[in-house]
N, C-alpha and C positions, 0 to 999 in steps of 0.2 A: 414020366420022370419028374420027380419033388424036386422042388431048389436045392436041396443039400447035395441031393445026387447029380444034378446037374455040376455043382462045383466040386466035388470031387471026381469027376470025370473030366474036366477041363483045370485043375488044377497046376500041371506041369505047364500049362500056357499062362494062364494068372501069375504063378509064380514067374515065371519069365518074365513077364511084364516090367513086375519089380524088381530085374535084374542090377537097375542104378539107383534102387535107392535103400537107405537103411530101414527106413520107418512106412508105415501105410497109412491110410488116412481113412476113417468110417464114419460111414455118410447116412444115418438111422435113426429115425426117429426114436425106438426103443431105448438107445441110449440115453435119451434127456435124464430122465429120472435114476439110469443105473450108475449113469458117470457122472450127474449134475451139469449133463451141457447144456450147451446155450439155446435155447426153445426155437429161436428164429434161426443158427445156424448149427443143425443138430451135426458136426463134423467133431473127432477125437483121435490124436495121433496114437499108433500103438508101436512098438519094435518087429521089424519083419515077421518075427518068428510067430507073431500072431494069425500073420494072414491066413491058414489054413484052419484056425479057432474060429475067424471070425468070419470067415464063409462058410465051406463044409461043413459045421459044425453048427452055425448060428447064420445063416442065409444073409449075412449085412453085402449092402451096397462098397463099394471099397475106390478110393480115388489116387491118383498117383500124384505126388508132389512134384511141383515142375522145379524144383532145386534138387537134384541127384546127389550122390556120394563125390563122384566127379565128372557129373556133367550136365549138362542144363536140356531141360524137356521144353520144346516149341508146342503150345497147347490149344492149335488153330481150332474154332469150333464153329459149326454154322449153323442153324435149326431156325423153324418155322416157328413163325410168332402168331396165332391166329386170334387171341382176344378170346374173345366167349366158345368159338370153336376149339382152341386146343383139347378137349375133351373131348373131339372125334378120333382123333390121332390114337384111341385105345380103345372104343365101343365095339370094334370087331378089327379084324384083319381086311375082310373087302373095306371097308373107312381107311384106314390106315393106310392103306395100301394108295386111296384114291389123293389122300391128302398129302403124302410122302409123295406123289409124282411131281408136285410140285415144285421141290427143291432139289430134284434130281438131277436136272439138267447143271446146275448152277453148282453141285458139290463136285458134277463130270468135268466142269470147266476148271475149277480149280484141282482136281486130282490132275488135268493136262497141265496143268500150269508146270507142276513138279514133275511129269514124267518128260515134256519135251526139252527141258534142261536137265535131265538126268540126276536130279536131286530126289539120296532116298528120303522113303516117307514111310506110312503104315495109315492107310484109310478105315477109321474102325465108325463104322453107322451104329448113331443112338436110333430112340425111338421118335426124334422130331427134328432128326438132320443127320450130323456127323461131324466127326473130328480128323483129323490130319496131324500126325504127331511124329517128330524126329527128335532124336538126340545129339546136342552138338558136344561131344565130350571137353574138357576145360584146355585138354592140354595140345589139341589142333588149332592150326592156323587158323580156320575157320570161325575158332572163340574168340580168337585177337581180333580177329574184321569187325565181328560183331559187337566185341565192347569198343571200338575205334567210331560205330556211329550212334550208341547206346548214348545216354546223359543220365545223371542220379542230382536230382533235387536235393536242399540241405535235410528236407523229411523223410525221405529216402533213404538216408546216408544213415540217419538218425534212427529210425526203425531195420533197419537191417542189423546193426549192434546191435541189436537187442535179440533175446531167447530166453524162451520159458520151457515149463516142465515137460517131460512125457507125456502127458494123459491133459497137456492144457490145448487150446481151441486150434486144431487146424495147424498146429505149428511147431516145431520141436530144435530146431537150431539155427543160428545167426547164417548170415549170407554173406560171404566176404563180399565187399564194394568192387571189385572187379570182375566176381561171377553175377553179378548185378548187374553190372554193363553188359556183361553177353545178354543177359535177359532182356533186359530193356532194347539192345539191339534189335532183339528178336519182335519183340512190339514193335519197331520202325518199318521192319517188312512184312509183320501181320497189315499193318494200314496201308503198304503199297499194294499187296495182294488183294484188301479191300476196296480200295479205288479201281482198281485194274479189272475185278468183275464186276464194280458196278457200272462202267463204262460199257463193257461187253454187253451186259441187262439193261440199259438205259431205257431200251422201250417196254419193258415189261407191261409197265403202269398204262400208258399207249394204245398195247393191246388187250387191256385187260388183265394180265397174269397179277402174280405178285408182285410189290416193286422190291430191290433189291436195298437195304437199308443197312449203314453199319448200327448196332444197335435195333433195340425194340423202337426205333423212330418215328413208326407207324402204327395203326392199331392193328392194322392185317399185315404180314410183311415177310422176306427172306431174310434172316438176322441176321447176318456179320457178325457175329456177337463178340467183339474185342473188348468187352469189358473186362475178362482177364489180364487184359493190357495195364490197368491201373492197378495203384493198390500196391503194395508191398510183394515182393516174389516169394517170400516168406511163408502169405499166405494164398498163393494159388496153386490150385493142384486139379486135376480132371477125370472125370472118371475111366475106371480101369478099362482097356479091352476087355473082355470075355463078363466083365462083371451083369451082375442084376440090373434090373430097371425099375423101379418100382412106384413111377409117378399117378401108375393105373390104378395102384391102391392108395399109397398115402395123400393125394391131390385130389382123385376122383372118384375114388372110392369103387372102382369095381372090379369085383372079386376073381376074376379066372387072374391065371398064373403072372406074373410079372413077364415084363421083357425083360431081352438081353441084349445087350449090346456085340452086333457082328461082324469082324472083318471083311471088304472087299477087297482090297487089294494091298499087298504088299509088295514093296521093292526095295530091294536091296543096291539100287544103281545099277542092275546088270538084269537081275531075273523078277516078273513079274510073277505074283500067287496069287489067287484067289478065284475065285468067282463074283467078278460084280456085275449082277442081274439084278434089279429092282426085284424081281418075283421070287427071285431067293432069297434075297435078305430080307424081304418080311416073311417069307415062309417060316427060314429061324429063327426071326426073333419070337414069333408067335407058337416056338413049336421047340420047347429046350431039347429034346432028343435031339430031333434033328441037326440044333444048333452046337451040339457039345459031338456029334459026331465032324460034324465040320472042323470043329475047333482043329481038330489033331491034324487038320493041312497045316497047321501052320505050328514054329516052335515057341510062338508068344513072345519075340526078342522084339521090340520098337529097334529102329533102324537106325544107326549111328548117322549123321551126314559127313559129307565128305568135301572135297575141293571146287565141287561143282557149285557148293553155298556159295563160296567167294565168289564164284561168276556172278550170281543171281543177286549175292550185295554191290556190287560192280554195275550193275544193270541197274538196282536203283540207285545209286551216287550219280549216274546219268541225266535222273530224271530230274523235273523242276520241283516236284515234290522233296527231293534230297534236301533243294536248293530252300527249298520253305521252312525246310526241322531247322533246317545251319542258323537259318535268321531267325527262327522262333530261339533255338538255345544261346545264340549271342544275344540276345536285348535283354535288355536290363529289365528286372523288376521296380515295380513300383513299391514305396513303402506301405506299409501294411496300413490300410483304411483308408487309403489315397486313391485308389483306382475307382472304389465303390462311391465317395467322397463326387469324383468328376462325373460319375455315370450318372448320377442322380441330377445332375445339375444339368444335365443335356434335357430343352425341350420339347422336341420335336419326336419321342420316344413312342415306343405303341402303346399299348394302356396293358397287354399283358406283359412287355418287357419290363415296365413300367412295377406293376405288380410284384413282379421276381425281384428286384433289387430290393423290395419294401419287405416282403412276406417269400423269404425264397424258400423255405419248407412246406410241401414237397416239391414244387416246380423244377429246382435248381437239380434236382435228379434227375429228374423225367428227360430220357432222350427226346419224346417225342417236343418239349419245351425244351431243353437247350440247343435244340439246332436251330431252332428261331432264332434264341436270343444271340446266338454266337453270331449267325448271319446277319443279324441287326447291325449290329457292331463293327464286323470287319466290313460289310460292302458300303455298308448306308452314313456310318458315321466314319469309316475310314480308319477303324481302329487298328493299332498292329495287334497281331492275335495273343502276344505273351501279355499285354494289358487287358486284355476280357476274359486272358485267365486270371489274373490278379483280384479282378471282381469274384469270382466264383472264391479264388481262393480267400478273400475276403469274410464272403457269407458262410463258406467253411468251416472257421475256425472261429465263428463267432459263437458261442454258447447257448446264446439267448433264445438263438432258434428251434432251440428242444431237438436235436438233429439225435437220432436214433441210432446211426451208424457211425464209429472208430475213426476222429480225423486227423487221430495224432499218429498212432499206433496201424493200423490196418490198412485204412486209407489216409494219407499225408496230405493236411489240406492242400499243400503247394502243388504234388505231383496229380493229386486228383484233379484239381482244375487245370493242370496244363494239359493234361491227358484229354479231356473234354474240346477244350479250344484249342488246342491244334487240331484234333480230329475233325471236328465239323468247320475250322474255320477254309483248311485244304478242301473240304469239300463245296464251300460255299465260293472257294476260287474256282473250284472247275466248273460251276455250275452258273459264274457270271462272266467265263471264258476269260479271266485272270490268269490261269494255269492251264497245261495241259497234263495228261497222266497216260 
């Protein structure tokens, strides 16, 4: 079975997919030159009706926008980060298979997360992890919880007014400010859910395994990867269930068939579907027949959430983590060049923190450097963590630094560094028994 044929046999599930949204999003290098996009982010929205052109038709990758028609996509992701080994993850299936065991355990923990609170979900495994995706429609109680512990920075506020054309990068319509808060909600409890399995994995590293990392924070690692967290909701979106995979060609170059990405399990809060066996979901990712005969277990609907959210938002307003966003979103900023102003003036600094304030391109990116410098800050100097985002947001939106990536428009310097320093500062409190989680 060819890719074309594989998407036209799992078509009526694709289509489902994008049951809540207007538009699709195409994630393909081929396009750079046919649509003039962007080299480094080859993504291009098209109107639904495309989607069967631009799979069946033309084999593209396809991503779902986490902003629906009316209702907001949770677009939890988690994959292995291996450094120079990520190219075994496709040199054959027994590879693949040996290196996916890895995060197996830890994608099991959190799919329990959601089934012993009876929050639906839909578990769809890429080819270096998996994703966990639910729908919180706008007009459930559930969205109100959700924008009630959400916060939108004035860059936020500010990029979200804004919309551009059809066929411009990744993005196709404004986000009203309160379906903004459900999103951003929904980032409050992607980080509880992060803290909460890295607690569980704490000894990974101990025993040897992988450690359990939010972000790429390591150079080997199990990624948390909440970087969808930041950034405008604008422009995040994830790739589709059932869609292609095609990192074995366009990254690594090697030529047998692309994966695909395959359902484990679905629930609807009442009935479970699927088959999740590790030896099956790489049998199909590596084997599209096979995989598009599975397909048809399933109707390709992503699972609406339900009442049970508001338990599980409940449960973190419990925690002292709650307690830490409340105080990060009540403190005051500092004025712009004030915060990087006092950091600089602090002696007793490390010489790579030191660094980063001077020359923060690229440092001030790098997971695996900012959990240092955050940790620097909040344990050793005693910083509150909304001021060592103020530093980051600082070097942000400073120009001079030749920064390659959108700080006004895409990523918000303001909300980009809070995003960073709150993230790693909660984690530098569990980790100096400041907090617990």
């Amino acid at each position: 079975m060819n890719i074309l044929e594989y998407y036209k046999s799992v078509f009526p599930q694709l289509d489902a997919a994008f049951s809540m949204s207007d538009y699709i999003i195409v994630n393909e290098k081929t396009i750079i030159k046919e649509y003039d996009a962007n080299p480094h982010f080859p993504s291009l929205t098209f109107d639904k009706d495309q989607l069967y052109h631009m799979t069946a038709e033309r084999g593209f990758q396809v991503h779902i926008p986490a902003i629906g028609t009316e209702a907001v996509l949770a677009p939890l992701d988690y994959e292995l980060f291996l450094s120079r080994e990520q190219k075994y993850l496709f040199v054959s299936k027994e590879s693949h298979k040996n290196y996916f065991s890895k995060i197996w355990p830890v994608i099991q923990f959190i799919k329990d997360i959601f089934l012993k609170r009876k929050m639906p979900f839909i578990l769809d495994y890429t080819a270096a992890g998996g994703h966990i995706l639910f729908y919180t429609p706008l007009y459930q109680e559930s969205s109100k919880a959700l924008a009630e512990i959400g916060a939108l920075e004035e860059g936020l506020i500010r990029t979200c007014n804004e919309a551009k054309g059809t066929l411009d990068y990744r993005v196709k319509n404004q986000v009203p400010l309160e379906t903004a808060k459900v999103f951003s909600g929904i980032t409050r409890l992607a980080e509880y859910i992060a803290l909460f399995t890295m607690k569980e994995f704490r000894a990974n590293m101990r025993t040897g395994k992988l450690p359990v990392m939010i972000s790429d924070a390591a150079m080997n690692c199990i990624n948390i990867d909440n970087s969808w967290c930041e950034g405008s909701p604008r422009f995040r979106s994830i790739r589709s269930p059932f869609s292609l995979h095609k990192k074995n060609w366009e990254k690594f170059k090697y030529k047998h068939d692309p994966l695909c990405d395959v359902i484990g399990v679905h629930y609807n809060g009442e009935e479970i579907t699927g088959i999740n066996e590790l030896d099956h979901v790489i049998d199909c990712m590596w084997d599209l027949e096979k995989a598009a005969e599975y397909a048809k277990t399933f109707t390709g609907n992503i699972p609406n959430s339900n009442n049970t959210l508001i338990g599980f938002i409940n449960e973190y307003k419990r925690s002292e983590l709650y307690e830490m966003h409340k105080d990060f979103d009540e403190t005051y900023d500092n004025e712009p060049g004030m915060a990087l102003d006092y950091a600089k003036q602090i002696q007793d600094l490390s010489d790579i923190t030191r660094w980063m304030l001077h020359w923060p391109n690229p440092m001030c990116l790098q997971p695996i450097n900012l959990i240092n410098f955050v940790r620097e800050f909040v344990i050793q100097h005693k910083w509150k963590p909304r001021h060592v985002a103020n530093i980051l947001r600082d070097v942000y939106a400073d120009p001079k630094y030749n920064w390659n990536d959108d700080f006004y428009n895409e990523y918000p310097s303001d909300e980009k560094a809070n995003f960073w320093a709150r993230t790693y500062s909660a984690l530098a409190y569990i980790e100096a028994g400041w907090m617990r989680i």
